[in-house]
PAZAPA-4460 file (N, C-alpha, C; in steps of 0.05 Angstrom, whole numbers, plus 32768, in hexadecimal, padded with zeros to 4 digits):
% residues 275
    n_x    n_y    n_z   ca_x   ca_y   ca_z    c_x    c_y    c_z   seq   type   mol
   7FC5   7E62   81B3   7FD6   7E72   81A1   7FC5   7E84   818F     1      X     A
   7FBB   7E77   8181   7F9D   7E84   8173   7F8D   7E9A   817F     2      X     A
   7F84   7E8C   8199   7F78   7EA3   81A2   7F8D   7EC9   81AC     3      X     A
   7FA4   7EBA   81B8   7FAE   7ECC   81C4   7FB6   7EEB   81A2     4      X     A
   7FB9   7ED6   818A   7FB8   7EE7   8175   7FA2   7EFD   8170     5      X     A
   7F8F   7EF1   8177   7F76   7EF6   816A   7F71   7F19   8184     6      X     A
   7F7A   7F0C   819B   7F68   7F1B   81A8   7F82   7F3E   81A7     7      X     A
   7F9F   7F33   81A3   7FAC   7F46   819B   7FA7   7F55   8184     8      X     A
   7FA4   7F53   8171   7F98   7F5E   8156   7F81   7F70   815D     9      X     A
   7F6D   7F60   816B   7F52   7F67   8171   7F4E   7F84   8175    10      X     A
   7F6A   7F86   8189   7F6B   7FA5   8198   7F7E   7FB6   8192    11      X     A
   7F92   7FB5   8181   7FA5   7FB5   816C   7F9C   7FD8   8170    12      X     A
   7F7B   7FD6   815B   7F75   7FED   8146   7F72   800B   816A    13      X     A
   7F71   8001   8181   7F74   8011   8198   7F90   8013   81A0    14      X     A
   7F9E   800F   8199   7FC8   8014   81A8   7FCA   8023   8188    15      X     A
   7FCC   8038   8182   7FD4   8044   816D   7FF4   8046   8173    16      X     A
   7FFA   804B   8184   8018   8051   8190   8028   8033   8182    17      X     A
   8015   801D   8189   802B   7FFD   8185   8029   7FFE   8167    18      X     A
   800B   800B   815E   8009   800B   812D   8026   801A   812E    19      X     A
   8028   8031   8136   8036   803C   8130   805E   803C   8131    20      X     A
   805F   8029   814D   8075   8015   814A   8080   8009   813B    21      X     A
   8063   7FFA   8129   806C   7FE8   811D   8074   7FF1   810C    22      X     A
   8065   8002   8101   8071   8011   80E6   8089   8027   80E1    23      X     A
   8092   8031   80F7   80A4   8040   80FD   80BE   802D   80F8    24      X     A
   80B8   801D   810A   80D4   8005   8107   80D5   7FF7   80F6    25      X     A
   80C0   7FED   80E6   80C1   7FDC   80CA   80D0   7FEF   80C3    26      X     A
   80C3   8005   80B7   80D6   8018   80A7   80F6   8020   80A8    27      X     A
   8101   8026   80C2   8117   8027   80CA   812E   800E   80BF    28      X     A
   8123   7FFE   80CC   812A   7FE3   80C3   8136   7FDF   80A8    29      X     A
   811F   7FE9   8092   811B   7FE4   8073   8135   7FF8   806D    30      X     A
   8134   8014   8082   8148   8031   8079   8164   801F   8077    31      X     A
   8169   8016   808F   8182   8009   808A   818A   7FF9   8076    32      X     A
   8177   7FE1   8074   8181   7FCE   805F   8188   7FDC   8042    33      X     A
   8173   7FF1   803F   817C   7FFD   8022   8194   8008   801F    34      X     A
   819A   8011   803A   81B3   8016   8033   81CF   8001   8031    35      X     A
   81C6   7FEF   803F   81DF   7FDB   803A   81DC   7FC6   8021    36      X     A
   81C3   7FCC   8017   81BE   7FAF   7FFB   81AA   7FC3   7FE9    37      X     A
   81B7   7FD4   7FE3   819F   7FED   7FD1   819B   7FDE   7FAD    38      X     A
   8183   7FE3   7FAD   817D   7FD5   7F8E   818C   7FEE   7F7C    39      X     A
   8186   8008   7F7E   818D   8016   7F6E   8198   8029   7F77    40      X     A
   81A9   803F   7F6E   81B4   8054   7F76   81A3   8070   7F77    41      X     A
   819B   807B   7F8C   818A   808C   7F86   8196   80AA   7F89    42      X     A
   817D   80BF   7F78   818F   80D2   7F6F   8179   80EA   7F81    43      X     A
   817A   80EA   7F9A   8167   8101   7FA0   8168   811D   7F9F    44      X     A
   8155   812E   7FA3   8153   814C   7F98   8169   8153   7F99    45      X     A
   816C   814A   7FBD   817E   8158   7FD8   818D   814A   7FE2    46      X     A
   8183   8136   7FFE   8189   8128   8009   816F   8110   800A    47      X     A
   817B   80F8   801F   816B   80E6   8015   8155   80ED   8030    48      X     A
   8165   80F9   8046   8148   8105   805C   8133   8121   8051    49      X     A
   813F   812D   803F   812B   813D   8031   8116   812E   8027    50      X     A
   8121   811D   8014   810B   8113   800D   80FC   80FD   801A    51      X     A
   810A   80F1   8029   80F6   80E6   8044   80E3   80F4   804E    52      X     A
   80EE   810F   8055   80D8   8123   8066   80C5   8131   8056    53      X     A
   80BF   8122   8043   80A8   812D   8030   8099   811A   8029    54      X     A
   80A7   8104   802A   8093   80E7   802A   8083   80E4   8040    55      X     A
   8098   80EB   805E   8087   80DF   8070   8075   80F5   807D    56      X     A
   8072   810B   8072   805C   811B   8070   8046   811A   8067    57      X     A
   8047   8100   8059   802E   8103   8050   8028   80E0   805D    58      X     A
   8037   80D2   8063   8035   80BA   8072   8024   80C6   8092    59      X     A
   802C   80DB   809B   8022   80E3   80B3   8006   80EE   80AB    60      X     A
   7FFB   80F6   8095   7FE9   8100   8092   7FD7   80E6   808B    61      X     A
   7FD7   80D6   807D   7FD2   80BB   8076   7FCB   80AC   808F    62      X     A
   7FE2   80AE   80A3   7FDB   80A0   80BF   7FBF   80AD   80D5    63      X     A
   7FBD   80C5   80C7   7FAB   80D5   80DF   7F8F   80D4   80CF    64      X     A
   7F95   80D0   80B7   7F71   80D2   80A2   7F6D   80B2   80AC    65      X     A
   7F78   809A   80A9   7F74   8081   80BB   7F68   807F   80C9    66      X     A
   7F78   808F   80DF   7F71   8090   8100   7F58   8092   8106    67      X     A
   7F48   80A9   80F3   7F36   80AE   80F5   7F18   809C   80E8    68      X     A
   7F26   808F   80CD   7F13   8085   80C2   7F10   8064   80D3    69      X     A
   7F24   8069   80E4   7F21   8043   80F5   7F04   804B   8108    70      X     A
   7EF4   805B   8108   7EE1   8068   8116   7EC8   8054   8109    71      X     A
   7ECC   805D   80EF   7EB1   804E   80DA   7EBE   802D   80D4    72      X     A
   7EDC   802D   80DB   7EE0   800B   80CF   7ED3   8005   80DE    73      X     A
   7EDA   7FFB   80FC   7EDA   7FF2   811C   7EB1   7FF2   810F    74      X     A
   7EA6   8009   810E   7E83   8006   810B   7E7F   7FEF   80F2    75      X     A
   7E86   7FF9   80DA   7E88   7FE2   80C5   7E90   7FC7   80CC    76      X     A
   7E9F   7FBC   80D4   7EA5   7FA3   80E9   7E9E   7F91   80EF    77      X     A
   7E90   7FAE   810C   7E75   7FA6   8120   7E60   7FA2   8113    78      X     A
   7E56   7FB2   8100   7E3E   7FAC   80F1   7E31   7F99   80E3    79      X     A
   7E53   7F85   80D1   7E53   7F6A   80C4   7E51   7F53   80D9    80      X     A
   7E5C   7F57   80FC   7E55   7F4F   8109   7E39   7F42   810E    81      X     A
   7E32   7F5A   8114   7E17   7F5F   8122   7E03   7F51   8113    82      X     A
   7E09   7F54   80FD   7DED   7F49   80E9   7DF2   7F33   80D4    83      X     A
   7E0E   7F26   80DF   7E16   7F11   80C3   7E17   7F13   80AF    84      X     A
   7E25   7F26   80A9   7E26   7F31   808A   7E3F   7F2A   807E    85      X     A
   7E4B   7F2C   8066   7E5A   7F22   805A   7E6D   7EFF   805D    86      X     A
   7E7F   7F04   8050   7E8F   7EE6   8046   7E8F   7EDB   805F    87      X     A
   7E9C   7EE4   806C   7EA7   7ED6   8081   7E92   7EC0   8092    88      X     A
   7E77   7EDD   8091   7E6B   7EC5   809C   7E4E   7EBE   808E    89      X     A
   7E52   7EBC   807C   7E45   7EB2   8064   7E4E   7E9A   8063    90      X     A
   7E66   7E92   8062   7E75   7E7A   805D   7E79   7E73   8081    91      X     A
   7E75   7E7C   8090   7E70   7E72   80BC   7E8C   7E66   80B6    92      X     A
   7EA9   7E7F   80AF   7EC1   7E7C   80B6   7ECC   7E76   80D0    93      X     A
   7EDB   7E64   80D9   7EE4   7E5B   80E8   7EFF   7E78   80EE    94      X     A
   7F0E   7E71   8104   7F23   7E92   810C   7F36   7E85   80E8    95      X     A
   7F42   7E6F   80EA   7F50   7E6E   80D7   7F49   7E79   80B9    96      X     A
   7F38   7E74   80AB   7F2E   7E75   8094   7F28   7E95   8099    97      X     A
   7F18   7EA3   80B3   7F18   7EB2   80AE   7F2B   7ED0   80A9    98      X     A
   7F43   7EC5   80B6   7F52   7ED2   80B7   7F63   7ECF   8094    99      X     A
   7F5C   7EB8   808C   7F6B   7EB5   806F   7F51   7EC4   8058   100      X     A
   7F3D   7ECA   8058   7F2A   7ED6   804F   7F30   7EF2   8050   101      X     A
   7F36   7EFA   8070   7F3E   7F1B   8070   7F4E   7F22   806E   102      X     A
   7F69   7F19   8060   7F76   7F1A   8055   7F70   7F20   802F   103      X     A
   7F6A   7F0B   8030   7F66   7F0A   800A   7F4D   7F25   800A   104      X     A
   7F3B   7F28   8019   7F2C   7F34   8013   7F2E   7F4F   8014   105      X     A
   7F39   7F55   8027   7F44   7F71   8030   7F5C   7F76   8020   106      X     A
   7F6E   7F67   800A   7F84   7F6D   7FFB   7F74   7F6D   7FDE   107      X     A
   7F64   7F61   7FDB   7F54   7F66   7FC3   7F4C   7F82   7FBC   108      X     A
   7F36   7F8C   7FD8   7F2B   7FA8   7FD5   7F40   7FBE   7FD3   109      X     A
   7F4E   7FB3   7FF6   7F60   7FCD   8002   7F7F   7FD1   7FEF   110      X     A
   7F82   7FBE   7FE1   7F91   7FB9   7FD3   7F99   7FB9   7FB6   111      X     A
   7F8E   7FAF   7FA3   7F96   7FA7   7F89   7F7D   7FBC   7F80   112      X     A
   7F61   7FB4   7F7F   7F45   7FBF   7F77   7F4B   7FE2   7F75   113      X     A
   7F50   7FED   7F91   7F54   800C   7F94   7F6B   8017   7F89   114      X     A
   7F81   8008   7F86   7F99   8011   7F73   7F90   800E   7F56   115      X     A
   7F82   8000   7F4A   7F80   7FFB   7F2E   7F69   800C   7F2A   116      X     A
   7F51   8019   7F35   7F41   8028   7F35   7F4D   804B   7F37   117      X     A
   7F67   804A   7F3F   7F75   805C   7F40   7F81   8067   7F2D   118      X     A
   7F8B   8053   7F19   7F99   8057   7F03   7F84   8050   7EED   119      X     A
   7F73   804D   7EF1   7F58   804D   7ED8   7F47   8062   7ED3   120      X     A
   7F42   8077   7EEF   7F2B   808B   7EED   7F3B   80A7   7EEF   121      X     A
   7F44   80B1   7EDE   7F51   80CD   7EE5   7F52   80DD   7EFC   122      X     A
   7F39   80E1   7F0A   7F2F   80F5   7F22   7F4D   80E8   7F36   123      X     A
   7F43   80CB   7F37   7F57   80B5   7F4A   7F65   80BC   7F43   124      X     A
   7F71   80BA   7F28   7F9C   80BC   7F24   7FA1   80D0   7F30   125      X     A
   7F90   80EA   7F25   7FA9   8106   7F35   7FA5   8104   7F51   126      X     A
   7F97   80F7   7F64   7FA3   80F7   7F81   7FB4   80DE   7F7F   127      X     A
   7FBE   80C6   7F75   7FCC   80B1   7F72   7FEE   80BA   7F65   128      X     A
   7FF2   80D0   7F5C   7FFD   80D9   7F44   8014   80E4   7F60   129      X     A
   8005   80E8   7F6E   801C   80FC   7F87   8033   80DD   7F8E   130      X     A
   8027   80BF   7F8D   803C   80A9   7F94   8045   80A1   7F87   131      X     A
   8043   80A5   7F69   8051   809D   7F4D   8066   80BB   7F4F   132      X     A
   805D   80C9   7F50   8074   80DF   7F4E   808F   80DE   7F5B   133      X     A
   8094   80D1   7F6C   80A7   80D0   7F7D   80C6   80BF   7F64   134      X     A
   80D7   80CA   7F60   80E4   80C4   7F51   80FF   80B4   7F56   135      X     A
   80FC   80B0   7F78   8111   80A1   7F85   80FB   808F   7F9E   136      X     A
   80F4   8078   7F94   80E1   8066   7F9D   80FD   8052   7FB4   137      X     A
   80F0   805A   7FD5   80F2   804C   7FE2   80ED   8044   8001   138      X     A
   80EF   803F   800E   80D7   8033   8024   80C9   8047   802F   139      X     A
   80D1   8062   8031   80BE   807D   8039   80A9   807E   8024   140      X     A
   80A3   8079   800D   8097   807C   7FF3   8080   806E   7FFE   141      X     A
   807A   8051   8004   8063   803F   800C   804B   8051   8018   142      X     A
   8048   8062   801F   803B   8076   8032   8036   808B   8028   143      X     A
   803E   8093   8007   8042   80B3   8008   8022   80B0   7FF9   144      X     A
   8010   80BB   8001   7FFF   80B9   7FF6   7FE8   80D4   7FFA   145      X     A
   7FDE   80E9   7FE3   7FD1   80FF   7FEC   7FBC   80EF   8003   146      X     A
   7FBD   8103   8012   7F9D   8105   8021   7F85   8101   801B   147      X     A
   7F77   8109   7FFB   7F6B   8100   7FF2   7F5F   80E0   7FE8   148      X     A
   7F7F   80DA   7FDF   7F85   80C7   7FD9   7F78   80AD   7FEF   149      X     A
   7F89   80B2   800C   7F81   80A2   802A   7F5F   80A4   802A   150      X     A
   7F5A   80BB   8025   7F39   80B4   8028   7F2C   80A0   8018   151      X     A
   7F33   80AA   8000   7F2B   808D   7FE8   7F2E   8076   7FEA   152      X     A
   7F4F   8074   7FF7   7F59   8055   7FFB   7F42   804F   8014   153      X     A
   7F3E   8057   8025   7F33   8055   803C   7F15   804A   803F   154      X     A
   7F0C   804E   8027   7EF0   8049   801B   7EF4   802F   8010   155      X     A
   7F09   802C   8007   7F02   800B   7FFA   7F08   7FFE   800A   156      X     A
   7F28   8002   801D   7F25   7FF3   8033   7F07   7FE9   8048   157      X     A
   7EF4   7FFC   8044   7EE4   7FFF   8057   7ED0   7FE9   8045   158      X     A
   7ED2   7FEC   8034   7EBF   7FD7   801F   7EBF   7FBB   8020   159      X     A
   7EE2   7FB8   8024   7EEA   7F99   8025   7EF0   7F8B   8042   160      X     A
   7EE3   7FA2   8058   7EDB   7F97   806E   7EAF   7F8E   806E   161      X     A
   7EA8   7FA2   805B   7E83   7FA1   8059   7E89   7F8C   804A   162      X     A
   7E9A   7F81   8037   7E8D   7F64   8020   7E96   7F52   802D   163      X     A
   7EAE   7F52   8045   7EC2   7F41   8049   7EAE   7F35   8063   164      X     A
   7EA0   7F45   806F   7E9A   7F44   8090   7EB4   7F40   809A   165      X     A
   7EC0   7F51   809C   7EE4   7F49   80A5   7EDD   7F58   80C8   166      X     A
   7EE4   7F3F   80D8   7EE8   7F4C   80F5   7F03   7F62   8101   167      X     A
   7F01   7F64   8110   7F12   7F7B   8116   7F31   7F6C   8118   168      X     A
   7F2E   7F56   811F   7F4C   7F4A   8123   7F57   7F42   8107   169      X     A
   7F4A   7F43   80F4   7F47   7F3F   80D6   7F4C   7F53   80C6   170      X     A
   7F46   7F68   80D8   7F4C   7F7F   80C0   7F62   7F88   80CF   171      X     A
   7F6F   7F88   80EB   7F89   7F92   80F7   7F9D   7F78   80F1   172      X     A
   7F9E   7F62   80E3   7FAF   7F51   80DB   7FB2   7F5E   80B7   173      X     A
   7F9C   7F66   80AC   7FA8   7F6B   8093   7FB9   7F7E   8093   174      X     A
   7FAA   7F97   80AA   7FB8   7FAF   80AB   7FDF   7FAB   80AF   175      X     A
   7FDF   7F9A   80BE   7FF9   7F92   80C6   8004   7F8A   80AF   176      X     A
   7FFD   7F7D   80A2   8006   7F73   808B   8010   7F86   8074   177      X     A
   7FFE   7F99   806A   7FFC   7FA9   8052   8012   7FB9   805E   178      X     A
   8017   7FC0   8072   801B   7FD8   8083   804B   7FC7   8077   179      X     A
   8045   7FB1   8082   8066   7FA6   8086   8069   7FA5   8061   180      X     A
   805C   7F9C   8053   8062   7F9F   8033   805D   7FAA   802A   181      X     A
   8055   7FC9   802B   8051   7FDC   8020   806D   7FED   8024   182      X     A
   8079   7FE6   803D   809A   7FEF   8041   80AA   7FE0   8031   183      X     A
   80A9   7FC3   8030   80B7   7FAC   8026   80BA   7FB4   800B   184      X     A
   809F   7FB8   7FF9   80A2   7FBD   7FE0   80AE   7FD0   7FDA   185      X     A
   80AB   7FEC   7FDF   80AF   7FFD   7FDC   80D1   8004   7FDE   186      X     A
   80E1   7FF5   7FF5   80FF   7FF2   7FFF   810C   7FFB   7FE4   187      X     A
   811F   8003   7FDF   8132   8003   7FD3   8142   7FF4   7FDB   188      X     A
   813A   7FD0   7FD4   8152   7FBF   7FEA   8156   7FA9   7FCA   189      X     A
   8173   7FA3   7FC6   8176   7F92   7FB2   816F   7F6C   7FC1   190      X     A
   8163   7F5F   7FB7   815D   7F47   7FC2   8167   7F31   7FAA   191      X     A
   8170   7F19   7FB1   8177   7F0D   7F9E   8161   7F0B   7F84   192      X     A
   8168   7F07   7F69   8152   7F02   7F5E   8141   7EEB   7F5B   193      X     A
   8150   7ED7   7F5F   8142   7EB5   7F69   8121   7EBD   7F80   194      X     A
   8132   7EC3   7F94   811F   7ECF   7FAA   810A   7ED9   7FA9   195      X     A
   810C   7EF4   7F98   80F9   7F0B   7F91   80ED   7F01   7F78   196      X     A
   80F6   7EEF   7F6D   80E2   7ED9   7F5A   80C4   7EC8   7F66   197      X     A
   80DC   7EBE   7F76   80C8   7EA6   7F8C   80B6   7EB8   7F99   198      X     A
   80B7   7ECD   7FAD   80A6   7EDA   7FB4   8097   7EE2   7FA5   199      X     A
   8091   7EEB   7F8C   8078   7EFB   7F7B   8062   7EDC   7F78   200      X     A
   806C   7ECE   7F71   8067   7EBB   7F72   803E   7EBA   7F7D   201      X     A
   8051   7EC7   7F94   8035   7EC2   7FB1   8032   7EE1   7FC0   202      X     A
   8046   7EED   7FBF   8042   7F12   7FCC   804A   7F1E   7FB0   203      X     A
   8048   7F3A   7FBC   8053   7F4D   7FAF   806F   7F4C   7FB4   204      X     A
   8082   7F4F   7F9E   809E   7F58   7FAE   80AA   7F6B   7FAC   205      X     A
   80BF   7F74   7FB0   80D1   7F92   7FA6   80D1   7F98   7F8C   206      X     A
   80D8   7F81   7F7F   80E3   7F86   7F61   80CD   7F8B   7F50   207      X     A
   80B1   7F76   7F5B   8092   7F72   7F4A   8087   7F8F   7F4F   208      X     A
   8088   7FA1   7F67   8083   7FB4   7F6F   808F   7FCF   7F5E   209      X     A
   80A8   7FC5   7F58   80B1   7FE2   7F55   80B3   7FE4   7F37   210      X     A
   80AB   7FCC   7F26   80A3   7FCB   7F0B   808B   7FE6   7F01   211      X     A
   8076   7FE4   7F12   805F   7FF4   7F1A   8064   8016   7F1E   212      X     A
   8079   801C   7F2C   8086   802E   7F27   8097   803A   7F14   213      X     A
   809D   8025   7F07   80A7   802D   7EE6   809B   8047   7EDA   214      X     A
   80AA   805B   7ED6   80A3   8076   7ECF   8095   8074   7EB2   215      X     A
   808D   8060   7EA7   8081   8060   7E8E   806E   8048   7E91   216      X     A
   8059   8050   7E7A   803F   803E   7E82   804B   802A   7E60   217      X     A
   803F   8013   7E60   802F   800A   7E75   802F   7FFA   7E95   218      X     A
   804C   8000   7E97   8053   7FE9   7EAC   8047   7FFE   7EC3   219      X     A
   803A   8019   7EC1   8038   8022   7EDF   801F   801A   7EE1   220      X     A
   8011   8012   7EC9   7FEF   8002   7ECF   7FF7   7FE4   7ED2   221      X     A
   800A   7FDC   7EDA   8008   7FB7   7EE3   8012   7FBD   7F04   222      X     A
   8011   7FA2   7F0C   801B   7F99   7F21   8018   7FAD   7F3F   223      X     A
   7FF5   7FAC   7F3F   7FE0   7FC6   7F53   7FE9   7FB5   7F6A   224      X     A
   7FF2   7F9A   7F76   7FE3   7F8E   7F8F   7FF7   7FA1   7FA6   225      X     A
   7FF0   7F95   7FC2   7FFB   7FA0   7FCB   8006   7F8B   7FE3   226      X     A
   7FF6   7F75   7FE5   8008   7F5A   7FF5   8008   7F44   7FE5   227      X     A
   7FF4   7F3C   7FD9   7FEE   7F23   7FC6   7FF9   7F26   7FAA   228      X     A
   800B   7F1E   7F9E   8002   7F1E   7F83   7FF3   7F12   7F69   229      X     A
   7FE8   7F01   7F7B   7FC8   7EF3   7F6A   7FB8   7F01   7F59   230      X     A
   7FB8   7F1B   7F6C   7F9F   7F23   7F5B   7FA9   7F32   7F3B   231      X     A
   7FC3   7F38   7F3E   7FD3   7F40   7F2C   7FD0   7F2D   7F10   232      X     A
   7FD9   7F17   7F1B   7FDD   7EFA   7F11   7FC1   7EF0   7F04   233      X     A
   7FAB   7EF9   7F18   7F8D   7EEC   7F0E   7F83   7EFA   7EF4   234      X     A
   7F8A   7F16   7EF5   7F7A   7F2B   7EEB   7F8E   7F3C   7EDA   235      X     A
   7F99   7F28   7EC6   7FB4   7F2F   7EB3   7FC3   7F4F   7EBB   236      X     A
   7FC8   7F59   7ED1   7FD8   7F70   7ED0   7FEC   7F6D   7EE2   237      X     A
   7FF9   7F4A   7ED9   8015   7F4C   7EE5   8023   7F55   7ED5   238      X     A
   8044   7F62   7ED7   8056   7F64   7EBE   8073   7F66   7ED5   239      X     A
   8084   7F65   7EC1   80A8   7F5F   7ECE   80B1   7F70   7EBB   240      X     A
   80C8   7F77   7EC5   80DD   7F89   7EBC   80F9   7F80   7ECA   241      X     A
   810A   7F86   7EC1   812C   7F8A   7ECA   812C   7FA0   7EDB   242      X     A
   813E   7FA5   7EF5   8132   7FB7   7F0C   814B   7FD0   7EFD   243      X     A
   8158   7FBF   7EEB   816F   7FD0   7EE1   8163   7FE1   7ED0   244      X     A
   814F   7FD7   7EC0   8136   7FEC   7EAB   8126   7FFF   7EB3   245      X     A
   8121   7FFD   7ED5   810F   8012   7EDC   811B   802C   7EE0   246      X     A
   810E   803C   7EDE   8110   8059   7EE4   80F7   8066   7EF1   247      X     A
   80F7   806E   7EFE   80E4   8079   7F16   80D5   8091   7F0B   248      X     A
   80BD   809F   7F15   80A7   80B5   7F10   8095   80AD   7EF9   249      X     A
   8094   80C6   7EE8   807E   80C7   7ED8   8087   80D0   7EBE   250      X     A
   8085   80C4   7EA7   8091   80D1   7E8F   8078   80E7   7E86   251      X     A
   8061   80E4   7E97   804E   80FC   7E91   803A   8103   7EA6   252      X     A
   802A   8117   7EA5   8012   811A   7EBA   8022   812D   7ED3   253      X     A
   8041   812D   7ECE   8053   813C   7EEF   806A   8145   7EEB   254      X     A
   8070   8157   7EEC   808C   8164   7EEC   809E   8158   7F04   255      X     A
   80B0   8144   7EF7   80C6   8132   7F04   80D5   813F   7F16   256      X     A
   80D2   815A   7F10   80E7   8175   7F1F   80D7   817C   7F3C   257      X     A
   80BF   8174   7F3F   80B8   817E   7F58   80AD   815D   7F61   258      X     A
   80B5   814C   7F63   80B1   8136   7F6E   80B6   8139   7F92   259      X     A
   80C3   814F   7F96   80BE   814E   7FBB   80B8   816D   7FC0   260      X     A
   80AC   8175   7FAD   80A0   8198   7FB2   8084   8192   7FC0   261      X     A
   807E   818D   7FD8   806E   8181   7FEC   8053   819F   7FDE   262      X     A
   804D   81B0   7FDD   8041   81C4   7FD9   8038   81C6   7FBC   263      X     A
   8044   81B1   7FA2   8041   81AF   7F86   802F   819C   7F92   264      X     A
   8036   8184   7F9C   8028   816B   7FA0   8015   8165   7FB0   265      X     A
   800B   8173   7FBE   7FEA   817E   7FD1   7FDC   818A   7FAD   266      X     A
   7FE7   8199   7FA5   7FD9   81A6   7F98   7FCA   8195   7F85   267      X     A
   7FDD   8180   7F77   7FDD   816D   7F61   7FBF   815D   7F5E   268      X     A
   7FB5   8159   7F65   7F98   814F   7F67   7F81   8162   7F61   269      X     A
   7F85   817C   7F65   7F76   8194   7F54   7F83   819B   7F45   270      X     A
   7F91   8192   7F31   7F98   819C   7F16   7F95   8187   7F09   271      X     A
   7F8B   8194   7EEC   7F85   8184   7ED5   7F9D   816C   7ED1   272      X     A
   7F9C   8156   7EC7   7FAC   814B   7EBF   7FB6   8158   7EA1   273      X     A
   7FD2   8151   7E93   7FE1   815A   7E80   7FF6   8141   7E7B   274      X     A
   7FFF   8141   7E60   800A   812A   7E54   802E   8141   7E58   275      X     A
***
C-alpha cells in the first residue's frame, strides 16, 4: 500500500494534466457547496464569473511560474538525495516519518514562514497586497497571487525542500495537500461552528483563515499557516473573530474599488505603498 503511494506521488510532479485535475475539480466541487451552505452573502463588482475570471488569471499564471520552477525543485531533491543532506536524513527517516517531516517541514517554509515574511517586509506586501485586495474572498481567491509574488513563494518552497531533504514523493504529497486547503480555506462555505472549532485545533480552517483576511489589521497579520495551524499556535499569531465581524480587503495600502481591475493589480507591486 505504502509503496504503491509512494511511487504515485513520486511521478505526480510529470502528469501535470492529473495536478491539474485535481485542482480544477477540488475547486468546482468547493463552487458548488458555496453556493448551497454560503458563509456570507457576497457583493461582487459584476457577476460572480467576472470576478472568478480575474482570480483565475492569475491562478493560471501562478500554475505556469510552478511548472517551471519544478525544474530546480526535482534538482534540489535530487541533490539532498545525492549527498544526505538535510532532516530527513539526518534523522535516516523511515517512508513514514518521512513523509510526516515533509509535511511539517514544507508547511513551515512553503507555508506560514513566507506568508509572515510577506506581511513584515514592505517590498513583499505590495506583491502580497494583490490577495488581500480581493474584497469577496472565495475558493477562486486561494490562487490569486501576483507573479512576482509565485516566484518568492517558490523560493521558500524550494528552501524547505534544501533544510527538509524532502524527496520528491514528499514534496508532491505536500503539494497535494496545500493545493486541496488552500481551496477549502478560502470557500465561502458556512461549516458548523463546533466543527470549524475542532479543526483549527490541528489545520487551518475556513473561519481561522478568513479571520486573516479581515480588512483591518491586526487580525490581517495573524493566522499566516496554510495546512497546520501549530505554527500559528507555536509562534503567538493565532487570533478568532465572529465570521459575522469580518469584512473583506484592505482599510489601506488599495483602493477597494478596483479589487478586480486585473491591469491596477499587475501594476500594484511597483507602486509605492500609501495609508
Amino acid at each position: 500500500m505504502m509503496d504503491s503511494i509512494i511511487q504515485f506521488f513520486n511521478g505526480l510532479e510529470n502528469r501535470p494534466g492529473q495536478r491539474l485535475a485535481f485542482l480544477v475539480g477540488g475547486m468546482l466541487v468547493l463552487w458548488i457547496i458555496e453556493g448551497a451552505i454560503p458563509l456570507i452573502t457576497m457583493r461582487y463588482k459584476k457577476t460572480k464569473f467576472r470576478h472568478a475570471a480575474v482570480n483565475m488569471a492569475f491562478t493560471v499564471m501562478h500554475l505556469i511560474i510552478h511548472t517551471f520552477l519544478a525544474v530546480l525543485i526535482i534538482k534540489i531533491s535530487d541533490w539532498t538525495a545525492a549527498n544526505n543532506f538535510g532532516l530527513t536524513h539526518w534523522l535516516n527517516a523511515n517512508v513514514g516519518l518521512t513523509i510526516v517531516l515533509s509535511l511539517l517541514v514544507m508547511d513551515l517554509f512553503g507555508g506560514w514562514l513566507v506568508h509572515f515574511t510577506e506581511h513584515q517586509v514592505p517590498l513583499f506586501w505590495r506583491m502580497h497586497i494583490i490577495h488581500h485586495a480581493d474584497n469577496n474572498v472565495d475558493v477562486t481567491t486561494g490562487l490569486r497571487h501576483h507573479p512576482l509574488e509565485s516566484v518568492f513563494r517558490g523560493l521558500f518552497f524550494m528552501m524547505g525542500i534544501f533544510i527538509g531533504g524532502i524527496p520528491m514523493y514528499g514534496v508532491m504529497i505536500y503539494q497535494t495537500f496545500v493545493v486541496f486547503f488552500t481551496a477549502f480555506t478560502h470557500a465561502n462555505i458556512s461549516l458548523p461552528r463546533a466543527l470549524d472549532k475542532f479543526l483549527s485545533y490541528f489545520f487551518v480552517s475556513p473561519n481561522m483563515h478568513k479571520v486573516h483576511h479581515h480588512w483591518k489589521q491586526p487580525y490581517t497579520d495573524t493566522n499566516y499557516g496554510a495546512v497546520f495551524s501549530i505554527w500559528d499556535r507555536a509562534f503567538g499569531t493565532f487570533s478568532v473573530l465572529d465570521p459575522k465581524d469580518i469584512r473583506y480587503g484592505l482599510d489601506r495600502y488599495y483602493d477597494n474599488e478596483k479589487d478586480e481591475d486585473f491591469g491596477a493589480l499587475m501594476k500594484r507591486p511597483f507602486q509605492k505603498l500609501h495609508d
